[in-house]
C-alpha positions as CSV (number, residue, x, y, z in Angstrom):
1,X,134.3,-164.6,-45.8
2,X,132.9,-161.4,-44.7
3,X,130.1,-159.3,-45.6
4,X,132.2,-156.9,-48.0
5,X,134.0,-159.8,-49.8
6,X,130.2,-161.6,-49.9
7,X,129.0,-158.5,-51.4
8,X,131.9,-157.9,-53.8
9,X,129.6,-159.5,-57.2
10,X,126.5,-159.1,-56.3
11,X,126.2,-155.6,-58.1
12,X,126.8,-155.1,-61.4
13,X,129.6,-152.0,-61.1
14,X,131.1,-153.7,-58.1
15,X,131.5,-156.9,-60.1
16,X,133.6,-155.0,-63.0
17,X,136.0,-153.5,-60.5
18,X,136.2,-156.8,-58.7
19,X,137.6,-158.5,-62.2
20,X,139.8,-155.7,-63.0
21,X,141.3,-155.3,-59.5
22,X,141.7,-159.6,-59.4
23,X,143.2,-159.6,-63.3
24,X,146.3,-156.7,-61.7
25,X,146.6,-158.7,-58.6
26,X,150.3,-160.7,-59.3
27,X,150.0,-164.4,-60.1
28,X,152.3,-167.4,-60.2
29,X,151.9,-169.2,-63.2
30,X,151.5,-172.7,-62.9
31,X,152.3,-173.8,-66.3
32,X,152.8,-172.0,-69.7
33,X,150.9,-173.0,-73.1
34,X,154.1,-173.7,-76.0
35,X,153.3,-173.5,-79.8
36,X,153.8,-177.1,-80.0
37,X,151.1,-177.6,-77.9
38,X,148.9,-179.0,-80.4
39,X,145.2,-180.6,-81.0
40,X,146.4,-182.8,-84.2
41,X,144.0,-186.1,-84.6
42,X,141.7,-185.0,-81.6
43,X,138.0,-183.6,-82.1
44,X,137.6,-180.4,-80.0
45,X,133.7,-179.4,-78.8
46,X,132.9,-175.7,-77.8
47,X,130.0,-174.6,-77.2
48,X,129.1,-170.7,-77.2
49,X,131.4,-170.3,-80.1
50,X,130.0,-168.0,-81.9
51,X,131.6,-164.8,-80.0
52,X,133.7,-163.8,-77.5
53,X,135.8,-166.0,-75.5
54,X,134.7,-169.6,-77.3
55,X,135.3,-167.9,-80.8
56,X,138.7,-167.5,-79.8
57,X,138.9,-170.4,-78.2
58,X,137.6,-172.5,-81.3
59,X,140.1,-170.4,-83.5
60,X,143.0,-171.3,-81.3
61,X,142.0,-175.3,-81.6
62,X,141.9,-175.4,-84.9
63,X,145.2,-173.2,-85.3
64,X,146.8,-176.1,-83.3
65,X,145.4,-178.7,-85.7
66,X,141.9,-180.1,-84.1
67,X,139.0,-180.7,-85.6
68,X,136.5,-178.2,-84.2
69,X,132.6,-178.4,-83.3
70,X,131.0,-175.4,-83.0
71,X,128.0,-175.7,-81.1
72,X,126.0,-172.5,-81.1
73,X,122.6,-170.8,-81.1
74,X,123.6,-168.3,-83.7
75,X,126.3,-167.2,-86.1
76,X,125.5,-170.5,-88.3
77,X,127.4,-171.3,-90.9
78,X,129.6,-168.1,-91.3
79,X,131.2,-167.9,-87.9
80,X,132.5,-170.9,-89.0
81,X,133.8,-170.3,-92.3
82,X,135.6,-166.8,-90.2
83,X,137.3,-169.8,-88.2
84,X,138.1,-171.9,-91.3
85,X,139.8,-168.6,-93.3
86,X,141.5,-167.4,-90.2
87,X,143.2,-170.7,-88.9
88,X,143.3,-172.5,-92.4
89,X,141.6,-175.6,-91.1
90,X,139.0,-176.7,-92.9
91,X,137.9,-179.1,-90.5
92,X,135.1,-177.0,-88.5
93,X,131.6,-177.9,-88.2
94,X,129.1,-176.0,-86.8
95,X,125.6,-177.4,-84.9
96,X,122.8,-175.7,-83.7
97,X,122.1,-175.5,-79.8
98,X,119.8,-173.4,-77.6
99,X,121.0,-174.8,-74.1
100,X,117.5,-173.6,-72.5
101,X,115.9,-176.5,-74.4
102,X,116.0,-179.6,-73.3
103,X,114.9,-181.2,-76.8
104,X,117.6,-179.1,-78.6
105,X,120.3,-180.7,-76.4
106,X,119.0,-184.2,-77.0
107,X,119.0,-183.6,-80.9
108,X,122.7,-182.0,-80.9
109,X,123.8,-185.3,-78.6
110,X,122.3,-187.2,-81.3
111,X,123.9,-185.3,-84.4
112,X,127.1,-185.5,-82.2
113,X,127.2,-189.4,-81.4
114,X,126.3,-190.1,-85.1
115,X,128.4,-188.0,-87.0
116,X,131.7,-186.1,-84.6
117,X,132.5,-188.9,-82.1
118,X,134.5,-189.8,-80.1
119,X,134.8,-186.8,-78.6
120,X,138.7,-185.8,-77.2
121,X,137.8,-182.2,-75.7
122,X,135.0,-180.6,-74.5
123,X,134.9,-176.9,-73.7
124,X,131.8,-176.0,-71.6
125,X,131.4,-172.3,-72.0
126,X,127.8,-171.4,-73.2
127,X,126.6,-168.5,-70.6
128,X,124.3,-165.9,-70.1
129,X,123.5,-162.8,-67.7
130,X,120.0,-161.6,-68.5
131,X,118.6,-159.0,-67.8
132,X,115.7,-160.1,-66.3
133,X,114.2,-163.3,-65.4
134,X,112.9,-165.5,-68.5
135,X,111.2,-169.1,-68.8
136,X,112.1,-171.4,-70.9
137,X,110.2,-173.7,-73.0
138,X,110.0,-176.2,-70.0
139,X,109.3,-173.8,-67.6
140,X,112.5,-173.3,-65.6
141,X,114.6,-169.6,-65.2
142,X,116.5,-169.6,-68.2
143,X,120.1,-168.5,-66.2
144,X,119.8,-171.3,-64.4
145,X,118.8,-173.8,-67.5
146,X,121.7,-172.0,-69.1
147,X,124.5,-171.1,-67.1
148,X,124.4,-174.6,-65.0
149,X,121.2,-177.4,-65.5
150,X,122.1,-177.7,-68.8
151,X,125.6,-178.5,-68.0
152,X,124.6,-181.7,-65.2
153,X,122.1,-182.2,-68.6
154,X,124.4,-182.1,-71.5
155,X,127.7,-183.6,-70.3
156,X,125.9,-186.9,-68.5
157,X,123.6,-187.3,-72.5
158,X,127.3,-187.4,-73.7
159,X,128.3,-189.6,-71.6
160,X,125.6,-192.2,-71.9
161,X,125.9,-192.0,-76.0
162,X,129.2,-192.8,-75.6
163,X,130.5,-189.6,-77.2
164,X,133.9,-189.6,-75.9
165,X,137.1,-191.0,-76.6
166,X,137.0,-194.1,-74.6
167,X,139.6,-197.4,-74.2
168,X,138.9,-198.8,-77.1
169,X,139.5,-196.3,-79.5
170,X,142.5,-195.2,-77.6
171,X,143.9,-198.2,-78.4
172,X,143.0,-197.9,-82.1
173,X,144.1,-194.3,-81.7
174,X,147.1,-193.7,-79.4
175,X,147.7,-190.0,-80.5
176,X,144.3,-189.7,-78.0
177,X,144.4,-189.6,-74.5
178,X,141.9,-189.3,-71.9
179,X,139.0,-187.0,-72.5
180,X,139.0,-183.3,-70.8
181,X,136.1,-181.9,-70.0
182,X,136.5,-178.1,-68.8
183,X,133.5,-175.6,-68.2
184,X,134.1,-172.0,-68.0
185,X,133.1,-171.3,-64.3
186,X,134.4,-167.7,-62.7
187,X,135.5,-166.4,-59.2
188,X,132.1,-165.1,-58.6
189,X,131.5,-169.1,-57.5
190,X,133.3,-168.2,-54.1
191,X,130.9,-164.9,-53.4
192,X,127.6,-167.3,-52.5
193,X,127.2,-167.6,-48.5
194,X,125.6,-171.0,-48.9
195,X,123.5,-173.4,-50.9
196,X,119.5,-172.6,-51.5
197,X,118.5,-175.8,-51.9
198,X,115.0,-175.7,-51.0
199,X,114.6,-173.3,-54.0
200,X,116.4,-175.5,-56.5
201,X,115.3,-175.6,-59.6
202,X,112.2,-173.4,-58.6
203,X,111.6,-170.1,-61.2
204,X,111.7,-167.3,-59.5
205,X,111.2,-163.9,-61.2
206,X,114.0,-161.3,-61.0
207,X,115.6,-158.0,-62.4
208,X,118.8,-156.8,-63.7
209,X,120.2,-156.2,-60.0
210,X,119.7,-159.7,-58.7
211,X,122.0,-160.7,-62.1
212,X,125.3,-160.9,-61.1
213,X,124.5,-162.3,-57.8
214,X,122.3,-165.1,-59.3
215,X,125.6,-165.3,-61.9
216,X,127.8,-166.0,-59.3
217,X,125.6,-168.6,-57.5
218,X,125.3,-170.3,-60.7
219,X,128.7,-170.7,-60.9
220,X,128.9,-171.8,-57.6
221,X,126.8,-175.2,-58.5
222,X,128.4,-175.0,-61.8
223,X,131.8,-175.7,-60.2
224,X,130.2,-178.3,-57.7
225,X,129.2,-180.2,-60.2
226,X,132.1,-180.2,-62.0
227,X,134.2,-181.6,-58.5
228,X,131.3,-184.0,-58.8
229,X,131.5,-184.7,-61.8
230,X,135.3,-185.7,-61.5
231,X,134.5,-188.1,-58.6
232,X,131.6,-190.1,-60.2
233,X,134.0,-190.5,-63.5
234,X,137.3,-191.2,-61.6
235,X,136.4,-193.6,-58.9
236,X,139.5,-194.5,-56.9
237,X,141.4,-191.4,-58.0
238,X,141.6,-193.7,-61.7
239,X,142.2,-191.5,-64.3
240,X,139.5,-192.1,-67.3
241,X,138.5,-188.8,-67.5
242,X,139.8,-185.0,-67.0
243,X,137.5,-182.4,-65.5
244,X,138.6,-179.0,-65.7
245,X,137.3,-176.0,-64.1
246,X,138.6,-172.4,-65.4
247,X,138.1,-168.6,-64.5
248,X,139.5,-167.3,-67.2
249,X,139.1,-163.8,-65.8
250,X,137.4,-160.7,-66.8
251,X,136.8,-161.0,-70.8
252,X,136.1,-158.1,-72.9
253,X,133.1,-160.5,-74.7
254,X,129.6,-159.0,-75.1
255,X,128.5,-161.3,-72.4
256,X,126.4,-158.5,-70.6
257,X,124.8,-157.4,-73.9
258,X,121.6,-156.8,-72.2
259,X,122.7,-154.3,-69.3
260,X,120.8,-150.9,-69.7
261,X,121.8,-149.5,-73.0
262,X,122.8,-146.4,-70.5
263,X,125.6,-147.9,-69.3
264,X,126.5,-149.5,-73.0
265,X,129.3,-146.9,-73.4
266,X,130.7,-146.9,-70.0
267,X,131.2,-150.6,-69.9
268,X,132.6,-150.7,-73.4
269,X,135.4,-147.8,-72.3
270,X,136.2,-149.8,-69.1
271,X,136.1,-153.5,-70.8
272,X,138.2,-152.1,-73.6
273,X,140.8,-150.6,-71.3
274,X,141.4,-152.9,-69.1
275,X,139.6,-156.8,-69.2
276,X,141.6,-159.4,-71.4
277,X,140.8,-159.7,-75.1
278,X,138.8,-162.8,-75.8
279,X,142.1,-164.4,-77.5
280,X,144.2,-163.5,-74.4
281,X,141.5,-165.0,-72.2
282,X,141.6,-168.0,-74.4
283,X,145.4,-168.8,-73.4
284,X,144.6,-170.6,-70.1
285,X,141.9,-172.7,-71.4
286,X,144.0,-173.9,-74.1
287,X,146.3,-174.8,-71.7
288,X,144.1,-176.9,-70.1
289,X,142.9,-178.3,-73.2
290,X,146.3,-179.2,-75.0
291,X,148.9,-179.2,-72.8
292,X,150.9,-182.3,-71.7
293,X,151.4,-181.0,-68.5
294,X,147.5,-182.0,-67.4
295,X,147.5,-185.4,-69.0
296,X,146.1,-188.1,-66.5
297,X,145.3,-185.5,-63.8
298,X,141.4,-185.8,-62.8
299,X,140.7,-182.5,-61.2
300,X,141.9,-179.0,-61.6
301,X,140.7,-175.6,-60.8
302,X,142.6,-172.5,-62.3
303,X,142.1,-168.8,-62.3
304,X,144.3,-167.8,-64.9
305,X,147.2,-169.6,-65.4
306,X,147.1,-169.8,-62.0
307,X,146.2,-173.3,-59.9
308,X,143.9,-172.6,-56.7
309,X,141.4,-174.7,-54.5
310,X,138.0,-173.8,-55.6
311,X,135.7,-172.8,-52.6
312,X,135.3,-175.2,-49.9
313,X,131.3,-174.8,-51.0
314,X,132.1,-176.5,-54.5
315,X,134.8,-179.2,-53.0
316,X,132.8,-180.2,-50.2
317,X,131.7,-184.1,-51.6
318,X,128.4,-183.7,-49.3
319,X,127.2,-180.6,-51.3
320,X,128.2,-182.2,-54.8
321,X,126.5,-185.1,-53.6
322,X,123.2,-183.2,-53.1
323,X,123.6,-181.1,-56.1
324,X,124.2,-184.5,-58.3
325,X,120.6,-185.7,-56.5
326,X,118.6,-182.4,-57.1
327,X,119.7,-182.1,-60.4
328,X,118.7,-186.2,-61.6
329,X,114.9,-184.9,-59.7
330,X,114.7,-182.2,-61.8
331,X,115.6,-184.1,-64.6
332,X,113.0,-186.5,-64.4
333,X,110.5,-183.7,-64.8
334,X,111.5,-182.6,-68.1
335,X,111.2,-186.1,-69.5
């Protein structure tokens, strides 16, 4: 990849033209969500529901019959009850989460495995672009915490809980299938010229310039892990579970809420004009989520409703090897 492609994310203005020029750029479908499509008897968790892309994407699960866990750090309880009226499903429950705290993920795994499990879908989709660097309660950058530790956190506390749909209750169940697990990564993931492992984990202080690149590398372990992530949970290519990995494209969502209030207007003429609405943006992940098409498969990476290879970075088993490592060391600090 060359310099200019490298570069193409790593500032904020060249990062918006970068999604809208991608989003007009022709694309071969590789599938197409149907109406009867639906989430009937399954139990659907989103997290970062409370705006945007996963409040459409929550609205569009429980239109198609699911029964929907919000897990949010705000918008409790009447984001919610907008989801109830709107879709009329009264099946929606929303938790609290703030994913830069490690206790506040152990007590929502908790309130999950006692009261929502099994768990059919999960929809990873919690993000953040700061505007400058932050700590968090346990000391680490809070992009990072956010936008991918908490992730390798979160998903492996389900797992050990036993929080998803497993054999035996899809054998007491048979309208479930095997669990998805799909995290909202982004394009951005392929702009990184390499790992920085030696500065793993390590806080860093930074300003609203270094944003999008750090947004993009996050993205980049984001989607390693999730390759991982499919491995360690499929060995020998058996299918028990789905992981999913999305760009769901540019998203007119208030994502980048804490830009300079300077550009405020400009971005909101240019994301109004041309990114996706948050319920258009919602379509492909949906997709993933419901269709038939993507029972039993293990792995998938989509831009779209398009299927591509992620980058080589992210698909390379030596690097999601390492990230898997790093990430349990860091871990073990928290506890």
């Amino acid at each position: 990849m060359n310099d200019n492609k490298q570069a193409q994310y790593n500032n904020p203005f060249l990062a918006v033209f970068t999604g809208i020029r991608d989003l007009f750029r022709k694309q071969i479908p590789s599938g197409e969500l149907k109406k009867n499509d639906r989430l009937d008897g399954k139990t659907v968790l989103v997290d970062g529901s409370s705006s945007g892309l996963g409040f459409a994407i929550a609205l569009d699960c429980a239109r198609r019959g699911a029964k929907v866990i919000m897990a949010c750090r705000s918008g409790i309880p009447e984001k919610g009850e907008k989801v109830k009226i709107r879709s009329g499903n009264p099946d929606i429950h929303m938790l609290p989460i703030d994913f830069s705290d490690y206790n506040s993920m152990l007590h929502l795994v908790s309130c999950i495995r006692d009261q929502f499990s099994p768990i059919d879908v999960y929809i990873c989709n919690a993000g953040i672009v700061p505007r400058k660097s932050r700590k968090t309660t346990q000391g680490l950058e809070e992009m990072f915490m956010v936008n991918y530790f908490s992730k390798f956190i979160f998903v492996n506390l389900l797992i050990e809980n036993h929080c998803f749909t497993n054999v035996t209750s899809r054998i007491l169940h048979p309208v479930t299938c095997i669990p998805r697990i799909i995290f909202i990564s982004s394009e951005s993931h392929r702009n990184p010229k390499q790992f920085e492992w030696k500065k793993f984990g390590k806080y860093e202080p930074y300003s609203i310039g270094k944003s999008m690149e750090l947004y993009g590398y996050y993205k980049l372990l984001l989607t390693t892990f999730a390759r991982e992530l499919s491995r360690s949970l499929n060995p020998g290519d058996k299918a028990c579970f789905s992981v999913f990995a999305i760009c769901p494209g540019p998203v007119n969502s208030n994502i980048a809420r804490e830009a300079p209030k300077i550009f405020h207007p400009l971005m909101k003429l240019i994301f109004g004009i041309f990114f996706k609405s948050p319920a258009e943006a919602a379509i492909p992940v949906i997709y993933l989520a419901a269709s038939p098409d993507q029972e039993g498969k293990t792995w998938d990476y989509f831009f779209l409703m398009s299927r591509k290879e992620a980058d080589e970075k992210a698909t390379n088993p030596t690097n999601g090897s390492k990230i898997w490592s790093l990430s349990e060391d860091l871990l073990k600090t928290l506890k």
